[in-house]
C-alpha positions in Angstrom: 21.5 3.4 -5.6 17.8 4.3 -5.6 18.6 6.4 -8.3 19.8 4.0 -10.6 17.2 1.8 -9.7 14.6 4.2 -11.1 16.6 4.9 -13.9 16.0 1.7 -14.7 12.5 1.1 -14.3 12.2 4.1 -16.4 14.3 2.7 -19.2 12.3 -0.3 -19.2 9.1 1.4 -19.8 9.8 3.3 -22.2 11.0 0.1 -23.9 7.5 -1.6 -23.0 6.1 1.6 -24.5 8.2 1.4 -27.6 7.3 -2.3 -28.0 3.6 -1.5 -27.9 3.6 1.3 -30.1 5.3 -0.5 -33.1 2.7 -3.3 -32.7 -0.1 -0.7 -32.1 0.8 1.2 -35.3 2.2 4.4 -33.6 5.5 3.9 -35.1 6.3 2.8 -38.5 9.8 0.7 -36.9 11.6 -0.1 -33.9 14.5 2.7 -35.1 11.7 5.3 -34.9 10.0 4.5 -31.7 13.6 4.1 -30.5 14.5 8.2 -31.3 11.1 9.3 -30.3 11.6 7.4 -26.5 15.5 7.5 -26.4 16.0 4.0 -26.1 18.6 2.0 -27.8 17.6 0.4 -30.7 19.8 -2.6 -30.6 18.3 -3.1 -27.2 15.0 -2.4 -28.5 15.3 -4.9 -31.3 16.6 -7.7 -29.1 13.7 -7.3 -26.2 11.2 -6.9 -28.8 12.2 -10.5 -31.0 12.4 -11.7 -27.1 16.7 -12.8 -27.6 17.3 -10.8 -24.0 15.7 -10.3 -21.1 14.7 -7.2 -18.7 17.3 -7.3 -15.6 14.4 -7.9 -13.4 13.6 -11.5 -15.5 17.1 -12.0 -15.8 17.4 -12.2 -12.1 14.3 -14.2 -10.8 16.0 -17.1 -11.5 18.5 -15.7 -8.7 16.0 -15.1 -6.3 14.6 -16.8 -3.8 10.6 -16.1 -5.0 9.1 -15.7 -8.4 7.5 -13.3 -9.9 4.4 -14.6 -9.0 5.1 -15.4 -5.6 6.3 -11.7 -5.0 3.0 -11.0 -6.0 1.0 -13.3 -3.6 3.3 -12.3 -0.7 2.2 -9.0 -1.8 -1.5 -9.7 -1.6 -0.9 -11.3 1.7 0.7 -8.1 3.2 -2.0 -5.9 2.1 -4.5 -7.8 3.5 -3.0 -8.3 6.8 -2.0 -4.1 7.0 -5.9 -3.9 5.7 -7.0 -6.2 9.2 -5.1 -4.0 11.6 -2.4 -6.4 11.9 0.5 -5.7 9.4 3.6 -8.2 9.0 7.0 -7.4 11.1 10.3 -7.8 9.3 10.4 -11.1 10.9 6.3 -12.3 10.1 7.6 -11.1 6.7 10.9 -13.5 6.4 8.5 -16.0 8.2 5.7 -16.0 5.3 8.6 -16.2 3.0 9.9 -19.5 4.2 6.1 -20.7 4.3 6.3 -20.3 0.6 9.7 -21.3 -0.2 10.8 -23.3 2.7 13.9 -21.1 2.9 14.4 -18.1 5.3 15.1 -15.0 3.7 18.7 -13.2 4.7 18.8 -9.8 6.8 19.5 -7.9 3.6 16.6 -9.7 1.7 13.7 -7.0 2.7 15.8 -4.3 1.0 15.6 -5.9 -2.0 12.4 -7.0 -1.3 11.1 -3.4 -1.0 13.3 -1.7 -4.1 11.6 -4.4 -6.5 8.0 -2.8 -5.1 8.1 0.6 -4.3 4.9 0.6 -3.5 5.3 -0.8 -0.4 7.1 0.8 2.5 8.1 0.3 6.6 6.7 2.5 8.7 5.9 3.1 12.5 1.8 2.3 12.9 -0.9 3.7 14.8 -2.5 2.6 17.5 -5.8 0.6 17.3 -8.4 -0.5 19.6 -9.8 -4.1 18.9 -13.0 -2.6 19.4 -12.6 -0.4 16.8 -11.2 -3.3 14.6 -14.2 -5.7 15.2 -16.9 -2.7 14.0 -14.4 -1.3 11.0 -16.1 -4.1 8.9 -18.3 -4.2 5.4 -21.3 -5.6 7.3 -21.3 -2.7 9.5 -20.3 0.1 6.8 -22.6 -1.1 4.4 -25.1 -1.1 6.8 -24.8 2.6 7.9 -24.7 3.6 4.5 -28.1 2.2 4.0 -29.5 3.9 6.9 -28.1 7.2 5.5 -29.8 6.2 1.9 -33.1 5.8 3.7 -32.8 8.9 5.6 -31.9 11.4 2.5 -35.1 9.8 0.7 -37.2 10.1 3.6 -36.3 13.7 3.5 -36.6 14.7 -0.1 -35.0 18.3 0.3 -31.9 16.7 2.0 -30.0 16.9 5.2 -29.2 20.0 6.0 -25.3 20.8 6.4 -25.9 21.8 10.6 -27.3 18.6 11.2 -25.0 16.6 9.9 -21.8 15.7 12.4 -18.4 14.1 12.0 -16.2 13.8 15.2 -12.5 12.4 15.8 -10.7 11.5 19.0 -7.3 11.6 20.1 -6.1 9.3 22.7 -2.9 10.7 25.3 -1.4 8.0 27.8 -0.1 9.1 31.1 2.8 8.6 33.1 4.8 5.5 32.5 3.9 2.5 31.2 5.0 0.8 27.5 5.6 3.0 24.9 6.2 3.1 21.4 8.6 0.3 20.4 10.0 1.8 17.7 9.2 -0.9 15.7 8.0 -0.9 11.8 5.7 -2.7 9.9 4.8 -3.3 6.3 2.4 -0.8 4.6 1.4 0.7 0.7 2.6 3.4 0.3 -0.5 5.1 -1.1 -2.7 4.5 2.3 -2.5 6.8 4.9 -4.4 5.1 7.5 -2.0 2.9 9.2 -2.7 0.9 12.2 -2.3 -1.8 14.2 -4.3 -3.7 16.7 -3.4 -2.9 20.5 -4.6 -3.1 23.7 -3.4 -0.5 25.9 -4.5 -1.3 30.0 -2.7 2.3 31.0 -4.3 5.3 32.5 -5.5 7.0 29.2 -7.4 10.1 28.4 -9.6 11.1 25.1 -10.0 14.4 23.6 -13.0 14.4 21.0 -14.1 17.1 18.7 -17.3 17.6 16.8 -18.1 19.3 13.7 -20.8 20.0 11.5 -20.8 20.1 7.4 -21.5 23.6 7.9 -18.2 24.3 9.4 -20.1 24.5 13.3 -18.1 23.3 16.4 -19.7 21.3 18.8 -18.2 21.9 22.8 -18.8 19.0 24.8 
């Protein structure tokens, strides 16, 4: 099934592609820019005097959001995986009916997520709110200024050995609540994916520190 569906996005750009080069000059006709991108031409001919319709057009009639709602649900998502709060299946369905006033079906999200690959579910990491509140563009713009002011005030640079980077890792001991299992909506391109959490369990930190210069700090 996934297959096919990427078959078919392919097919439909190399149409789009076809399209454009005709009315960019690259081809001289539809029949050539059909060989050169092994499309049909009948097809080509028809999507390009606009008598059909991709399947994806063809079908947001049948759905239960537009096109451009799709894309402000999609807006909505990033900026709430961005916050440290990403939607749930069921914040998901929930913003849906906002928009729509109808609750989407349990099937719906697959659907949902084939039409925009870009997005996928996946189990988060943990984030302190502390963390959240200073992970801000007030606060990173405003260390990147004092950085600025310290490279000029030292015209040769900062030498490598002085400057630090550390990471922590957080373990949990004994019982307590752990991981739920349960996944939330992320792009796929982002790595960092996390969600806001409060954990009031007996916790332990292991930190490392490292210089530019490849020096490891023991603390």
């Amino acid at each position: 099934m996934r297959r096919r569906i990427q078959c078919s996005r392919d097919y439909e750009e190399r149409l789009q592609a076809a399209i454009q080069g005709v009315a960019e000059g690259k081809y001289k006709s539809y029949a050539v820019a059909a060989r050169d991108l092994k499309v049909n031409p009948k097809t080509l001919s028809d999507r390009a005097r606009e008598k059909h319709q991709s399947h994806r057009q063809g079908f947001e009639k049948r759905q239960l959001l537009s096109a451009e709602q799709e894309e402000v649900l999609l807006a909505w998502a990033k900026k709430a995986s961005l916050s440290g709060e990403p939607f749930s299946i069921q914040t998901l369905a929930g913003r849906v009916k906002d928009i729509c006033g109808v609750l989407p079906g349990k099937n719906w999200r697959h659907r949902f997520i084939r039409r925009h690959p870009r997005i996928t579910l996946a189990k988060p990491n943990g984030l302190d709110p502390k963390h959240a509140e200073n992970f801000n563009r007030t606060t990173v713009a405003d260390y990147y200024k004092h950085w600025s002011e310290l490279e000029e005030r030292y015209p040769q640079g900062i030498p490598p050995e002085h400057k630090w980077n550390m990471d922590k890792k957080g373990l949990q001991f004994g019982g307590g609540c752990q991981n739920s299992g349960k996944k939330y909506f992320y792009f796929r391109h982002r790595k960092q994916r996390y969600r806001i959490r409060s954990d009031n369990l007996e916790l332990a930190t292991v930190t490392e520190c490292i210089s530019a210069a490849g020096l490891l700090s023991h603390l």
